[in-house]
C-alpha positions as CSV (number, residue, x, y, z in Angstrom):
1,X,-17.0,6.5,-9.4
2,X,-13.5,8.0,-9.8
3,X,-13.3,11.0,-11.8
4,X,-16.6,13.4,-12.4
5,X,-16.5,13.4,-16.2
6,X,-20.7,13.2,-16.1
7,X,-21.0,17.3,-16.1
8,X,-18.1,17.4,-19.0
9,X,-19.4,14.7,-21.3
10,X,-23.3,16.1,-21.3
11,X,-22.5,19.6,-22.0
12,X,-20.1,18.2,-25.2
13,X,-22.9,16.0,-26.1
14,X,-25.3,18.7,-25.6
15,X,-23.2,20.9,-27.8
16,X,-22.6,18.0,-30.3
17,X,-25.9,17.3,-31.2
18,X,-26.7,21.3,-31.2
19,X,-24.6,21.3,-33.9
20,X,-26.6,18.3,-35.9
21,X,-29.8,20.5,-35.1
22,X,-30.9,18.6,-32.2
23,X,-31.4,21.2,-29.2
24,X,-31.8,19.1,-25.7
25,X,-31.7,21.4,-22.7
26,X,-28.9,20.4,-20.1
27,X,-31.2,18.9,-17.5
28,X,-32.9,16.7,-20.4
29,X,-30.0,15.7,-20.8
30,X,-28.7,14.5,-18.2
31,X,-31.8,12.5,-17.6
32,X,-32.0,10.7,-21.3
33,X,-28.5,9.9,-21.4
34,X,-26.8,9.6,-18.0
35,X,-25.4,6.2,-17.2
36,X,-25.9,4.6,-20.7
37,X,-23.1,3.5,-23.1
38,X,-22.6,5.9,-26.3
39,X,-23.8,3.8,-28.5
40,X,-27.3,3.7,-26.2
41,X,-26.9,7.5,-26.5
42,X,-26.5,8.1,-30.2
43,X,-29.8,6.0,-30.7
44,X,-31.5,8.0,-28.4
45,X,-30.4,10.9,-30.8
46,X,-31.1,9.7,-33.9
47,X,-34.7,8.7,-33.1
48,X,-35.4,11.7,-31.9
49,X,-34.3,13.5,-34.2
50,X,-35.8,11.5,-36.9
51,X,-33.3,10.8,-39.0
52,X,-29.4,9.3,-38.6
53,X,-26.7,11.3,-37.0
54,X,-23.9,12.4,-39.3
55,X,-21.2,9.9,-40.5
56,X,-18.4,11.4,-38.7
57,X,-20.3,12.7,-35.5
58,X,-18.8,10.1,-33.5
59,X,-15.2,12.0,-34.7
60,X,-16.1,15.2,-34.0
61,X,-18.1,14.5,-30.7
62,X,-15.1,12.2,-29.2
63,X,-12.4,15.2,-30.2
64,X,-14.4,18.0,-28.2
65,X,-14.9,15.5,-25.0
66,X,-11.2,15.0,-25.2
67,X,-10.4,18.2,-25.2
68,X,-12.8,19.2,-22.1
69,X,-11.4,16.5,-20.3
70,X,-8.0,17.3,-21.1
71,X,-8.8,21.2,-19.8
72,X,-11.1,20.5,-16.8
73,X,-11.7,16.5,-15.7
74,X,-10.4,15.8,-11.9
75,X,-10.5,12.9,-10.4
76,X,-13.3,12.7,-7.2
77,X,-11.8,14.1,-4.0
78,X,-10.1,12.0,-1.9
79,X,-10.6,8.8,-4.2
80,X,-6.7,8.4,-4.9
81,X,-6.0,8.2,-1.3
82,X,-9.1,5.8,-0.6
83,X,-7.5,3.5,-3.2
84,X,-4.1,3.7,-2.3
85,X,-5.4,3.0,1.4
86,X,-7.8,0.2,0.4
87,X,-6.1,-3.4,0.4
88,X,-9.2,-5.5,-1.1
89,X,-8.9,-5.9,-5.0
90,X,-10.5,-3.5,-7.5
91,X,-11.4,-2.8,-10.7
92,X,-13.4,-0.7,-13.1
93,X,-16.6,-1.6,-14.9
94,X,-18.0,1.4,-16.8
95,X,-20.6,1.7,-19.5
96,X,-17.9,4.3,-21.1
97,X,-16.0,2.9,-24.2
98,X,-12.4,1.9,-23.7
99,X,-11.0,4.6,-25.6
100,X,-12.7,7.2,-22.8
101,X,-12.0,5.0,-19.9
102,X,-8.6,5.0,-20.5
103,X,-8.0,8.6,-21.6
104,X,-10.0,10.0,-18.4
105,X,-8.1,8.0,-16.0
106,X,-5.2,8.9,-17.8
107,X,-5.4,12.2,-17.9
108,X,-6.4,12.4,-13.8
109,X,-3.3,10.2,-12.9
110,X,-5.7,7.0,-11.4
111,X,-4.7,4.5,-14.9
112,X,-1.4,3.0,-13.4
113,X,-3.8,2.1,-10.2
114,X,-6.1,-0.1,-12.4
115,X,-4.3,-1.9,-15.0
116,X,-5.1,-4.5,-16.8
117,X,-8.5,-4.4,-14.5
118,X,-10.5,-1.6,-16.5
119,X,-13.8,-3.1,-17.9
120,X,-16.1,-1.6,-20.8
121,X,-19.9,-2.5,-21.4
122,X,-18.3,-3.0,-24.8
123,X,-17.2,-6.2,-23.9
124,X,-20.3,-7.5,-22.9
125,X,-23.6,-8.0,-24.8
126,X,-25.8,-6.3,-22.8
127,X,-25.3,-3.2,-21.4
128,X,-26.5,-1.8,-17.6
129,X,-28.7,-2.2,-16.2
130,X,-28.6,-5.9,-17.0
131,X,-25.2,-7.7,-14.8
132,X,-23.1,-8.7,-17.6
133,X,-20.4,-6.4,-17.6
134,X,-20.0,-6.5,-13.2
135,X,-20.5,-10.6,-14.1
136,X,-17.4,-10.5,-16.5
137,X,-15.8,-8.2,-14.1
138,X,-15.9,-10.6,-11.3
139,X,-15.0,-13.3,-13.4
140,X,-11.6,-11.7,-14.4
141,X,-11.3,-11.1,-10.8
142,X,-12.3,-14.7,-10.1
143,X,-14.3,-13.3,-7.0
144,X,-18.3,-14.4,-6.2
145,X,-20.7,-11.9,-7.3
146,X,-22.1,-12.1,-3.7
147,X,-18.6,-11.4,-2.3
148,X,-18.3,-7.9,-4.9
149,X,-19.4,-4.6,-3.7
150,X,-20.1,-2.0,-6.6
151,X,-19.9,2.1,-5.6
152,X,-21.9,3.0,-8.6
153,X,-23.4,7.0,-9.4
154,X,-26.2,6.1,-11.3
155,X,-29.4,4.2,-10.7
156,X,-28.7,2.2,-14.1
157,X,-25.4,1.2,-12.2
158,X,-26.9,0.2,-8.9
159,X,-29.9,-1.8,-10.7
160,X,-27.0,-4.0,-12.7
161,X,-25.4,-4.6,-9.4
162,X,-28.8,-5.6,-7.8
163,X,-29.3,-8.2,-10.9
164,X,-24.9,-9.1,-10.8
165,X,-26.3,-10.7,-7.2
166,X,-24.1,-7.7,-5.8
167,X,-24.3,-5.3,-2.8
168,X,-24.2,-1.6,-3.9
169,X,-23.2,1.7,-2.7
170,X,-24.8,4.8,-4.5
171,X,-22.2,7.6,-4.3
172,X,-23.7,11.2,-4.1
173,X,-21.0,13.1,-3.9
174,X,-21.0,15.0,-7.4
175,X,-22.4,17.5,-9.5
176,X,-24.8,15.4,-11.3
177,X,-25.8,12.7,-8.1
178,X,-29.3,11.8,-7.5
179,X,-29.3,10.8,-3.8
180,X,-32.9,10.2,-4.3
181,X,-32.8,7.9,-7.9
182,X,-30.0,6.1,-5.8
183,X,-31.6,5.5,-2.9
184,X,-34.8,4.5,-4.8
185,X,-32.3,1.8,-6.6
186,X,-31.4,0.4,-3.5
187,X,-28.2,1.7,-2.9
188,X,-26.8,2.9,0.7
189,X,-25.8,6.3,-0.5
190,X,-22.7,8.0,0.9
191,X,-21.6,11.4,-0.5
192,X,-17.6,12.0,0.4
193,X,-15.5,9.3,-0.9
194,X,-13.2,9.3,2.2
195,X,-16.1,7.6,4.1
196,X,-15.8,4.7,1.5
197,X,-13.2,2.2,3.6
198,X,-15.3,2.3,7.0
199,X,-18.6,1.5,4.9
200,X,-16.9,-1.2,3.4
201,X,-15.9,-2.5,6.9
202,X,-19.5,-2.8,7.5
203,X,-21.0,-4.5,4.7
C-alpha cells in the first residue's frame, strides 16, 4: 500500500462506465471492484450490463485515470520515509496492470525505490485472492513464503497472503480502508504507515 490511487481509479471507472450506460453508485463500487485486476473488473461490467463494453473503453478509461492521477495521486503519508528507513528487501505485488503500476509510482516519486521488483497479477495465472502473484514475488526475491510479510489494503490481498503461507498486515489508513473486512481476513490492522517498522520488529 503506497500510494492511495483506490478513491481516484473508482470515481474514473464510475465515470467510465456512466458513459457506456452503466450507472454504479460510488459505494457499489467500491465494493464490486475494489482489489480485483481490470480485467476482473471489465467482466464484472459487461455482465452486468448485458452486453460487451465498447472496443476502445479500455483507451478511453486508461487516459482519464491517467489524468486523475497525474492531477491528484500522492503517495500514503510517511510511506517514503518508512522505506527509505526500512533495511529488509521489498517489493510490489499488485493486481494493477504494469502500465498503472508504473505510472502511479512514477508520478508519486516511489518508482526509483522499487526497480526491477514491481510485480503485476498479469504475470501470473491466477489472480488474488489465490497466492500466485506473492508466490512469484517471493520467488524473484528468492525468500520463503513463510519468511514474507505482505501490508495489503484489501481483504482480496490479505486472503492471497493467507493462501502464499504468508503473515499479513491489513493497512487502514485510507480513504477507502475497511478496518473491519481486514480484520475479518485475518490481518493485524495498523492505520499510520509510520508504525509499519516496529510491527515488523514484532512479527
Amino acid at each position: 500500500m503506497l500510494v492511495d490511487s483506490e478513491p481516484l481509479a473508482h470515481r474514473a471507472l464510475c465515470a467510465s462506465l456512466a458513459e457506456e450506460g452503466l450507472e454504479i453508485p460510488f459505494a457499489e463500487a467500491v465494493r464490486t471492484f475494489k482489489g480485483r485486476t481490470f480485467r476482473e473488473c471489465l467482466e464484472r461490467a459487461s455482465a452486468r450490463l448485458g452486453r460487451p463494453l465498447a472496443g476502445d473503453f479500455a483507451a478511453r478509461h486508461r487516459q482519464r485515470l491517467f489524468a486523475a492521477f497525474e492531477r491528484e495521486l500522492q503517495p500514503v503519508p510517511g510511506v517514503r520515509e518508512v522505506l527509505l528507513a526500512l533495511s529488509v528487501p521489498r517489493c510490489v505485488a499488485s493486481s494493477s496492470d504494469p502500465e498503472r503500476l508504473r505510472t502511479s509510482l512514477g508520478l508519486t516519486g516511489l518508482l526509483p525505490l522499487f526497480e526491477g521488483r514491481v510485480f503485476s497479477a498479469a504475470q501470473v495465472a491466477r489472480p488474488k485472492p489465490h497466492p500466485d502473484l506473492f508466490w512469484h514475488a517471493a520467488a524473484h526475491a528468492g525468500v520463503a513464503p513463510s519468511r514474507c510479510i505482505v501490508i495489503e489494503d484489501s481483504e482480496l490481498g490479505v486472503q492471497a497472503a493467507h493462501a502464499a503461507g504468508m503473515r499479513a498486515l491489513g493497512f487502514a489508513g485510507t480513504e477507502l480502508a475497511d478496518s473491519s473486512a481486514l480484520e475479518r481476513a485475518g490481518a493485524r490492522v495498523f492505520h499510520d504507515m509510520r508504525e509499519l517498522p516496529a510491527l515488523l520488529q514484532k512479527l
